[in-house]
C-alpha positions, 0 to 999 in steps of 0.5 A: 250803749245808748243810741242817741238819735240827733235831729237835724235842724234843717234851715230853709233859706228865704229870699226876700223879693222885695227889692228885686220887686222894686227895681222892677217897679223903678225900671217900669216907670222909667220905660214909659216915661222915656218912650215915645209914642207914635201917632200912625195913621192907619192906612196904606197910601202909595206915596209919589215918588222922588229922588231928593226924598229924606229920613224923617223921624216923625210922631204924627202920620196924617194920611190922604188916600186916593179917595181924599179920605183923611186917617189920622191915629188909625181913624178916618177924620173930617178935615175940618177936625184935623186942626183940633187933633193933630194940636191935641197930639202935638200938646201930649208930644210937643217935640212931634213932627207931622209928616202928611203920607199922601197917596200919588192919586190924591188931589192937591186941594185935599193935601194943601187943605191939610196942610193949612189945617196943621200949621194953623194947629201951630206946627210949622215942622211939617214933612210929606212922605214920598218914595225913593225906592225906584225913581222914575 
């Protein structure tokens, strides 16, 4: 009697990741493409307070604080330079809207010099943030 011994050929099963691979790629793409990014302004302000307020969905935050100190992208700014940066945030988005979160102690001088500055950017949609949380 012969024993024969038999190899086994064992098949090692191979995936191919090249087009999950580029699925993901594709996929990659299009989420940065799709979103939108949103310019806060990188401080905390109390907004004043009012019972008419509305939602707004806005891209630009500029900030006035107490002190009429101007924040806009999480950068303190010159309000002679506000004019040439919300123009340039506003041309990386031309869909954006401007909402300005003026704190209750600013002075309105600082919030109408603002203002005037954003609309000669060309940006007439402009918001103020107030709070409607407890109105007085």
């Amino acid at each position: 009697m012969s024993y024969h011994r038999h190899k086994r050929q064992t098949q090692q099963a191979e995936l191919d990741m090249t087009p999950m691979l580029d699925i993901v790629f594709i996929m990659l793409i299009f989420f940065i493409v799709t979103t939108s990014f949103v310019k806060e302004s990188g401080v905390e302000v109390n907004a004043p307070q009012a019972q008419t307020g509305t939602t707004q969905n806005a891209n630009i935050f500029v900030a006035i604080t107490a002190e009429g100190d101007v924040w806009i992208d999480k950068r303190l700014v010159d309000l002679r330079s506000v004019r040439t940066i919300v123009a340039r945030l506003h041309a990386e988005n031309p869909q954006s809207s401007v909402v300005i979160q003026s704190d209750n102690q600013a002075r309105t001088r600082e919030l109408v010099s603002v203002m005037d500055q954003i609309r000669m950017a060309g940006i007439n949609n402009v918001a103020i943030a107030t709070d409607s949380s407890n109105p007085q």
